[in-house]
N, C-alpha and C positions, 0 to 999 in steps of 0.2 A: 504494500500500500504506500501512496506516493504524497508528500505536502511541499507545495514548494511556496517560497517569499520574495516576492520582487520588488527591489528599489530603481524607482527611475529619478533623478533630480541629480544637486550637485556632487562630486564623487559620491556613485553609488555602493563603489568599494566599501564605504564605511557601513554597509549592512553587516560585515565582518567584524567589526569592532560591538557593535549593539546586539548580535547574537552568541560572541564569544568564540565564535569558529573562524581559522585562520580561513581566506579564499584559498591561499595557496597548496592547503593541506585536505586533504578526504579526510574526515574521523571517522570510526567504527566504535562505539561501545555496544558492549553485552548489558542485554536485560533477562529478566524472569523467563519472559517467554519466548525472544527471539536477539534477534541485533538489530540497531537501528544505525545506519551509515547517511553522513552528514557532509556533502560533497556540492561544489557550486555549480553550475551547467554554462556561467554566462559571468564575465567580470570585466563588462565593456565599459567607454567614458561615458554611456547614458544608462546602463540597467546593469543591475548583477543580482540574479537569481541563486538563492540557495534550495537545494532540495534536502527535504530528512524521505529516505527510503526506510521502511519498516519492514524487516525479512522474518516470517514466524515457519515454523514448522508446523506444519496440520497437523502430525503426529502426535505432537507434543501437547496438544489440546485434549486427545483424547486419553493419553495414558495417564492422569493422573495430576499434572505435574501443578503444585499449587497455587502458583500464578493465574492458569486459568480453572481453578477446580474440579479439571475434567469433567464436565458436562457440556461436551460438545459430544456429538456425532460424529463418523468419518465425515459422510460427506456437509460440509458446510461451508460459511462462504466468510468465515471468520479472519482468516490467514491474509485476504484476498480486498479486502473494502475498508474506508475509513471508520472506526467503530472507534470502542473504548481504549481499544488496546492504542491507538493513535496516539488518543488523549494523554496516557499514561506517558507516551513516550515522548512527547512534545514537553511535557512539565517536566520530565525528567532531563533532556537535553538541551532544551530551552528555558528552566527554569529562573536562570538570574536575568534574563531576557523579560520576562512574564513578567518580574518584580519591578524591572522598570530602571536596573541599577546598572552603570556603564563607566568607570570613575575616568576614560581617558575618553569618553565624550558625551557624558552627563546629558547636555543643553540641550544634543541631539534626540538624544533618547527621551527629552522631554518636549521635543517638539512633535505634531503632526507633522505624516513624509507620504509623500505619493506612493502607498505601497500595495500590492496585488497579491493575494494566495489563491492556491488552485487546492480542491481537495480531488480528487479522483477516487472515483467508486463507491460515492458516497451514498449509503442507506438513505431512500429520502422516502418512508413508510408516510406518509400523509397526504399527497399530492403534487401537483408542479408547482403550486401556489406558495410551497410552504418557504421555499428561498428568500423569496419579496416579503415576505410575510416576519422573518425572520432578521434578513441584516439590512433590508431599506432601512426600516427605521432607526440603522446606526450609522446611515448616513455613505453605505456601500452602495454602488452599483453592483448588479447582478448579473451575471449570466446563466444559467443553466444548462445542459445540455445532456439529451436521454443516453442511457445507453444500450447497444445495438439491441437487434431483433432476438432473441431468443434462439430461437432457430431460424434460420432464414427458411427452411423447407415449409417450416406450420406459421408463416405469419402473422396468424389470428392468434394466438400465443399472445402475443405482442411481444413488449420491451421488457428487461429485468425491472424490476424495483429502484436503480441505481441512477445517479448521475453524477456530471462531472460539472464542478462548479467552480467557478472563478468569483472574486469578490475583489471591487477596486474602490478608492476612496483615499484621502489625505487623513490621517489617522496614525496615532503615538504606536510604534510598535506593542509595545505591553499591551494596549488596547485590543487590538484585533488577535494575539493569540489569547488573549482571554474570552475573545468572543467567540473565537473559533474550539478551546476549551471546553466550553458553556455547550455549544450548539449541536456538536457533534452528537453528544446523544441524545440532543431532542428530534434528528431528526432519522435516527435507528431505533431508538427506543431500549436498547437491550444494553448491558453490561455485562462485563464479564470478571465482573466481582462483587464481595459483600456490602451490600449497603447498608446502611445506621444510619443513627442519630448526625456521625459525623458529618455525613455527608450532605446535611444543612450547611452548617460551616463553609465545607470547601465551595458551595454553590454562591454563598452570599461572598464569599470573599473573591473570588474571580469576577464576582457580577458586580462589585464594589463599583459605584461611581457609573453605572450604567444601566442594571438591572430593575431598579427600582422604577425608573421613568418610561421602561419597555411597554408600547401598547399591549404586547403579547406575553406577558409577563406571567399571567396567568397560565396561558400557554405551555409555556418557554416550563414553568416548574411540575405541573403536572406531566409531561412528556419526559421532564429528566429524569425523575424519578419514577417513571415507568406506571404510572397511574397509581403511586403507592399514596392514600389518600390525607392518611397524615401526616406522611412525611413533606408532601406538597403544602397542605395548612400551616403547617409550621413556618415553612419558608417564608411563604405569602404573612400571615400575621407579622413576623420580624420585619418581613421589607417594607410593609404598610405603616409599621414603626419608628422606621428610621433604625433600624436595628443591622445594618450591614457590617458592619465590624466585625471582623473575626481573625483568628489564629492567621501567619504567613503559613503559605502552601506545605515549607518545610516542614510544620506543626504537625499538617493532618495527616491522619493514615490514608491511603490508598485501598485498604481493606475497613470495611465495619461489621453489620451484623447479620442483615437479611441477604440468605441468596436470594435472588430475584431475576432469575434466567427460564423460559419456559415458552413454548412457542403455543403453547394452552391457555396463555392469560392474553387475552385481546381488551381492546380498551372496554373499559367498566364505567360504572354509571354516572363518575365524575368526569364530562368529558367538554375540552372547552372549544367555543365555536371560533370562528374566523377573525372577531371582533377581543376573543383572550374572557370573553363571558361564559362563566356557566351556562350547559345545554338543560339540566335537569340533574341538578345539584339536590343535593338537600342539605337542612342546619347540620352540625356537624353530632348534633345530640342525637340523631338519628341516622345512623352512617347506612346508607345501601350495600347490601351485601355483593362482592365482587361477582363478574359475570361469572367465571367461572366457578363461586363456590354454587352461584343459581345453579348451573351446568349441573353439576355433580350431587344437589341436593336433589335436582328432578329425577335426572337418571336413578337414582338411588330409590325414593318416594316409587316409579313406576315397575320399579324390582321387586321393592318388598310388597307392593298389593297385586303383584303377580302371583304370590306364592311359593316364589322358588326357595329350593332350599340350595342349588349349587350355580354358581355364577362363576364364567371367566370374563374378564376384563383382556380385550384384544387391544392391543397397542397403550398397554396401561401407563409407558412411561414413566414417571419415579414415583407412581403410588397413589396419587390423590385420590382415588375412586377406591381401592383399596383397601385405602388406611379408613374409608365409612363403611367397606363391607364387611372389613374382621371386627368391628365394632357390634355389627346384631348378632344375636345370638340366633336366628331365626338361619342363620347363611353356616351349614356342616360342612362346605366344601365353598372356597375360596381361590381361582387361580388367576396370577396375572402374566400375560404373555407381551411380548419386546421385539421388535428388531435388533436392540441394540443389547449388549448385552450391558454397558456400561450404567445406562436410564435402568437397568434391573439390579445392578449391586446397589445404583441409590435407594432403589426402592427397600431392597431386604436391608438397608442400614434407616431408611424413615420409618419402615413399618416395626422395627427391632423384632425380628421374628427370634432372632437366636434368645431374646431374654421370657418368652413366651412359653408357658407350660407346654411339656412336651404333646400332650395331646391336643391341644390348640395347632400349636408346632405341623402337624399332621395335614391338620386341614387345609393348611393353606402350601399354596405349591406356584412356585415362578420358573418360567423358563423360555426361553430364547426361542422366535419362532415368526412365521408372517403369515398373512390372510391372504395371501397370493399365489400359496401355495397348501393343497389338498395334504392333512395332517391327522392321522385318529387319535392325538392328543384332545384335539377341537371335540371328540364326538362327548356327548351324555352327558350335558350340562342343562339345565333348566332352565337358563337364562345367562344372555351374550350380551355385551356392550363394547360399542366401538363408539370412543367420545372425541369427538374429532380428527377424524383417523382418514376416511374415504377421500378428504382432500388433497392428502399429502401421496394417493393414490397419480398414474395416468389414467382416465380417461376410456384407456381402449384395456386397463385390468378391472376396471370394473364386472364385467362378465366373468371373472376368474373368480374374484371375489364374493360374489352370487353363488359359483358353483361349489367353492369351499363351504359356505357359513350356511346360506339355506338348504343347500341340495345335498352334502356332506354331512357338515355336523351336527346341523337341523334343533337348534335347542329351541325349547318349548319358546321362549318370547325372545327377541334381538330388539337392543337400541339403539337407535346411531344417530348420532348429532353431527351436524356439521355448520361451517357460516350461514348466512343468509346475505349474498353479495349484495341485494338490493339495501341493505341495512347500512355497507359501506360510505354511502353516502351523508351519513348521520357522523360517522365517524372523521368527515375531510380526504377518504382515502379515491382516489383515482383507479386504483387495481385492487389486487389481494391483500390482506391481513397481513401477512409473511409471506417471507420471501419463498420458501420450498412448500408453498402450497400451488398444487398441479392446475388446480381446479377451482372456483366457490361457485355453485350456482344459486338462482334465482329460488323462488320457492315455486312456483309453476314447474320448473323442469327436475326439480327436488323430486316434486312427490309423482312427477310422471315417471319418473324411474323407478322409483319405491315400487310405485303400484304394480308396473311392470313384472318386474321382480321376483312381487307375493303372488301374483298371479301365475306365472313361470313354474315356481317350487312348493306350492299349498299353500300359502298365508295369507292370511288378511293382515291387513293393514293400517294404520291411521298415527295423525300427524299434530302435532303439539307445537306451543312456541314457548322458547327459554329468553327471560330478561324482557326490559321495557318495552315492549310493543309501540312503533311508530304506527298510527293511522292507515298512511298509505304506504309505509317500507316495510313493514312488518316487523318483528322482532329479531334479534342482533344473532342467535342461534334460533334452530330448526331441525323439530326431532321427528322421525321415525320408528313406529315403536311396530312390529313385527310381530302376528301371534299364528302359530301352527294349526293349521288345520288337521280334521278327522282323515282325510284320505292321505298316502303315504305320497311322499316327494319323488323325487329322483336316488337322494341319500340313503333310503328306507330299504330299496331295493339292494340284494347281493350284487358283490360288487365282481363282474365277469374275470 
């Protein structure tokens, strides 16, 4: 992942002096998770561009290693786009930069300088809007620009999630990498480390001197914190205060308390409009429950008034559905199944099964396995749930997917949740949720498939909605709940 800083005006060589890096020389330091190399491209008598390249190992996200907490996937797009990990490495290589401190050219560093950053590949989950919306009003010009077609073969696909942005304006260096700081994960949403209390702190104190007068400020806090909703109240109260002071950068940790990484938490009920206004807020005496705890409360509610006594959870992920089914006593058989195997040791270390009576111990069973592929682990379960899962599907396995769970392992009732794209637009988003979702459809072409389906393999069918209900977008998830009819399926039959 690439950032680069351009000075145009009188010797622009002294962008060297205000970032600490010689022009003459390349640096390389080692970080946690990767290296970051610090080399100029341009050191002409009008512009001298520096670049920081950020080199990670994909590997290295996935085995463990505690910088990223290992809860990545193999395939993800982490290694590859401007995220948190940027951030971290900008404050780290740039940090007496950030602070504003220069002692062989002070005045410089305290003046506005014609200067340009380019992010490349940067997550922008919200819309095209979200640029202009973001550094106009710090007095940046913008540019934006998508990037390519996905496939060029399935053009209807369309573009990734990504673009490459430029930002130009006369502006104190400290300023704009603290804006750039700040923004980066407003406009991915995701981190890839523990958030806290601290990390009020580190927000107001980058934001120091600018955030407070931000139209989008509202915005800007709830996005950084990933819709975490009191950790965004906080911010906002202090900044409403006058309360921006806080600890220098060096003070705060980089780690706090909350994981908060999950491509299952989509924006929840505090969600702020184009204007940085609450859409359907509430006082805070009354906090709305996160979409996905709705998600999981429903699936869970249409479990237990099925009757069942054994339930697998397909694509469980690190547990959440899980950790409310070992909770009834009404569920003798509990199993959760993964692609990953990694999302499955989280889950046996959330769910503590190892401290768990052994005959509890028993009932519950995880293990590594897909819906894409026909499995007689899948069969003799009373009830299936797949909670966001069919998305991160293509398109053309959906028929595979059918022939495993209804025509295969045929359990008495299947839930499946997934987006409701139309609901997107409640959200500011332009495309999908996330980024490795294959698919969101409509609710028209939801349940025409659904129906499809049950019809295909014995079931009947019918369809629910999860979270606030818009009027005319419908509600933010959309469920399918599946129940087995009296004649036998395709599954039912010996198998040639």
């Amino acid at each position: 992942m690439l950032f680069t800083l351009t000075y145009t005006g009188e010797n622009p060589a002294d962008l060297g002096y205000l970032l600490h890096k010689n022009p003459a020389r390349p640096q390389t330091a080692d970080v946690s998770f990767g290296r970051v190399h610090v080399f100029y491209t341009e050191t002409g008598p009008e512009r001298c561009t520096a670049a920081l390249l950020l080199d990670m190992d994909p590997l290295d996200l996935v085995r463990g290693r505690r910088a990223s907490g290992g809860i990545f996937d193999y395939v993800n797009d982490r290694p590859y786009v401007c995220s948190s990990f940027m951030c971290t490495a900008i404050s780290g290589v740039y940090g007496t930069a950030m602070s504003g401190s220069c002692a062989k050219k002070q005045e410089l560093a305290d003046t506005p300088l014609d200067l340009s950053a380019g992010l490349f590949m940067l997550p922008c989950r919200g819309g095209a809007i979200l640029p202009e919306l973001l550094f106009e009003p710090l007095g940046y010009e913008v540019h934006a620009e998508e990037s390519a077609l996905l496939d060029e073969q399935f053009p209807e696909w369309g573009s990734g999630p990504y673009i490459n942005l430029t930002i130009r304006g006369k502006v104190r260096l400290r300023d704009l990498l603290n804006h750039i700081y700040v923004l980066i994960p407003v406009f991915d949403r995701q981190k890839h480390y523990w958030i806290g209390e601290d990390e009020v702190d580190k927000l107001l104190n980058h934001g120091k001197g600018w955030l407070p007068d931000h139209p989008e400020k509202t915005l800007i806090a709830r996005r950084y914190f990933k819709n975490l909703s009191s950790l965004a109240h906080t911010a906002l109260d202090r900044l409403d205060n006058g309360e921006a002071q806080a600890p220098s950068p060096d003070e705060l940790p980089v780690d706090g308390g909350t994981l908060f990484y999950s491509d299952k938490d989509e924006p929840s009920g505090t969600v702020a409009d184009a204007d940085g206004n609450d859409k359907n807020d509430e006082p805070a005496v009354i906090p709305r429950p996160r979409l996905n705890t709705q998600r999981l409360e429903t699936v869970l509610g249409v479990i237990k008034e099925s009757g069942a006594e054994s339930v697998i959870d397909l694509g469980c992920g690190e547990g959440n559905l899980l950790r409310l089914l070992i909770k009834e006593k009404t569920f003798t058989r509990v199993t959760g199944v993964d692609v990953s195997r990694t999302a499955l040791e989280h889950a046996r270390d959330k769910l503590k099964i190892d401290r768990m009576p052994e005959a509890r111990q028993k009932s519950i069973t995880l293990f590594q396995g897909s819906v894409s592929y026909r499995d007689k682990r899948f069969r003799g379960y009373n009830a299936a749930a797949l909670v966001e899962v069919i998305e991160h599907l293509d398109e053309n396995r959906l028929d595979t997917l059918e022939a495993v769970l209804l025509g295969d392992a045929r359990p008495g009732i299947l839930v499946i949740t997934t987006p409701n794209i139309e609901y997107n637009e409640i959200y500011g988003m332009s495309r999908f949720r996330h980024g490795d979702h294959r698919f969101e459809w409509n609710r028209a072409r939801f349940q025409s498939w659904a129906g499809e389906a049950a019809r295909r393999y014995g079931y009947e069918v019918s369809f629910g909605d999860i979270g606030e209900a818009d009027a005319k977008l419908g509600a933010p998830t959309q469920m399918a709940v599946f129940i087995r009819g009296e004649s036998p399926g395709p599954g039912d039959l010996p198998c040639a």
